[in-house]
C-alpha positions in Angstrom: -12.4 -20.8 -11.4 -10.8 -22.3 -8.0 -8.2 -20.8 -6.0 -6.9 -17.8 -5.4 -4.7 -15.4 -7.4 -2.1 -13.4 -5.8 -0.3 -9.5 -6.9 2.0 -7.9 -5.2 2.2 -4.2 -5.5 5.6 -2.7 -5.1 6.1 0.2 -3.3 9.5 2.3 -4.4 12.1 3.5 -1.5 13.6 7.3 -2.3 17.6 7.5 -2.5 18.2 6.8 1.0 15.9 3.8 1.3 12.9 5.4 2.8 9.0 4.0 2.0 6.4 6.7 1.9 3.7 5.3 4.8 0.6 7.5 5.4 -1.7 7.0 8.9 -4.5 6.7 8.5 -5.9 8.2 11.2 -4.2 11.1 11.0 -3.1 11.3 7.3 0.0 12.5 7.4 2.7 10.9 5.6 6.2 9.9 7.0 8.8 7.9 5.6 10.5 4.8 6.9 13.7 2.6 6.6 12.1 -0.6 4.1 15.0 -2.6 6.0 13.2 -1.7 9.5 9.3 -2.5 7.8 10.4 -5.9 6.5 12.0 -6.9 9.5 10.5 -9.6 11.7 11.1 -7.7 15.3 9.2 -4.5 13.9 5.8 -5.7 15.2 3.8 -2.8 15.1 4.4 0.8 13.7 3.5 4.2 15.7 2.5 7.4 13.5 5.1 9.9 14.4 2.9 12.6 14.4 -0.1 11.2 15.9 1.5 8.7 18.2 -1.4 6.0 17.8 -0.5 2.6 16.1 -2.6 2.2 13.3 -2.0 -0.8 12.0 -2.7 0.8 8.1 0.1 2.9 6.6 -0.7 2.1 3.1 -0.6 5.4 1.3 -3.7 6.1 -0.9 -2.3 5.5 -4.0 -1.2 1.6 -3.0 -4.9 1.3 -1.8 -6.8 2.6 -5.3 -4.1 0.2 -7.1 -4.7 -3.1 -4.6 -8.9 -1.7 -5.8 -7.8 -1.6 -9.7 -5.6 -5.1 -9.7 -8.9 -6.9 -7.8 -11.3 -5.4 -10.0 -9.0 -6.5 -13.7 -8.8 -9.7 -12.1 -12.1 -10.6 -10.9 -13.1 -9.2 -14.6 -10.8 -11.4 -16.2 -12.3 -14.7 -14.0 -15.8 -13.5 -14.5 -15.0 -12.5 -18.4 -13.7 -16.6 -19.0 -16.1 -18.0 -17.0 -18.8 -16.7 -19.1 -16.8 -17.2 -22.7 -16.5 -20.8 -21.3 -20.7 -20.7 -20.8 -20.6 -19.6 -24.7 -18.7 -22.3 -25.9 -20.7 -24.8 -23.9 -24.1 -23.5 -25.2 -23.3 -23.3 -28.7 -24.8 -25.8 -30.3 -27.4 -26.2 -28.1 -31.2 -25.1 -27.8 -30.7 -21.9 -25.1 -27.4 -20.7 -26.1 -25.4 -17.6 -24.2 -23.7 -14.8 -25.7 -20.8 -13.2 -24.1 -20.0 -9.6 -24.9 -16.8 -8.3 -25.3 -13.8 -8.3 -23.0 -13.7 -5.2 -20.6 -10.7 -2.9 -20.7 -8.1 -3.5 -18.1 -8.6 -0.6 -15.3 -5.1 1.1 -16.1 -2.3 1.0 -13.1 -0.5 3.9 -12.7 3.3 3.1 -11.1 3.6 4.4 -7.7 5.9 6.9 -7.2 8.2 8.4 -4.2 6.8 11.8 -3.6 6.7 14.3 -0.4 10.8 14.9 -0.3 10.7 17.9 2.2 10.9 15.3 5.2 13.6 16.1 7.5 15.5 13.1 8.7 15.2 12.3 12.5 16.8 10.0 14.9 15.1 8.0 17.6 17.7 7.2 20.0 15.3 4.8 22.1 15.3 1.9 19.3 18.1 3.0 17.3 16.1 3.8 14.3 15.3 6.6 11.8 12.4 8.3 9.9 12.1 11.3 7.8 9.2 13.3 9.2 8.1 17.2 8.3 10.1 19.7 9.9 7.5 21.1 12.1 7.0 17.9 13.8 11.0 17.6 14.4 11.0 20.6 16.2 7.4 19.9 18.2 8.3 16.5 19.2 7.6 13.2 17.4 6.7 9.8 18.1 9.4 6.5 17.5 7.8 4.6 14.9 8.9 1.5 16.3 8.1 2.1 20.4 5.7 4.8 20.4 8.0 6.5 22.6 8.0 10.6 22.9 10.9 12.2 21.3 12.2 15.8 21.7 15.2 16.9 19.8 
């Protein structure tokens, strides 16, 4: 049962490249370049809304699927592990029984959602998000700086 097993969950981009994030201090949802969230010199990422850095933007749904892929996995170790003690025990005086297999949790694919976003420039760090329109006209946060932004 050693070591470690590693999934990656893959997050799709709309048209124009865009990741759905969600803060989760806030909860709202904003979308950002995947270009700019894989890149080394993005450090830390600012809610646009909320302005705090929150260092989680993994929407809910990427969350409850990270939850179903550890649970079908640590099934699947615990599920060998004890079909392993039933074939050791067989023939022996105490011998264990393991029950059947338990269904795989299913995975629903994770889809781009929430396309009212307005796109919206932050000229402090040359970069872009699509944010809701209410928050364009308010004022918004740069993602990247933190920095106040009025259009």
């Amino acid at each position: 049962m050693g070591g470690y097993m590693s999934k990656n969950i893959t997050i799709p981009t709309d048209e124009d490249g865009f990741v759905l994030l969600q803060c989760h201090i806030c909860g709202e949802y904003f979308k950002l370049l995947a270009s700019e969230i894989n890149d080394d010199s993005t450090i830390n990422i600012w809610c646009p809304y909320c302005g705090l850095n929150g260092k989680q933007y993994a929407p809910k749904e990427v969350i409850e699927n990270a939850i179903k892929i550890a649970e079908n996995e640590f099934n699947e170790i615990i599920y060998n592990a004890f079909k392993k003690m039933e074939k050791e025990t067989k023939n022996s005086l105490i011998q264990f029984k393991c029950n059947k297999k338990p269904a795989l949790k299913d995975i629903p694919p994770i889809k781009v959602r929430i396309d009212k976003l307005e796109l919206q420039n932050y000229k402090c760090c040359n970069s872009m998000a699509k944010i809701q329109p209410i928050s364009k006209m308010c004022g918004s946060y740069c993602p990247i700086c933190g920095g106040i932004n009025y259009e």
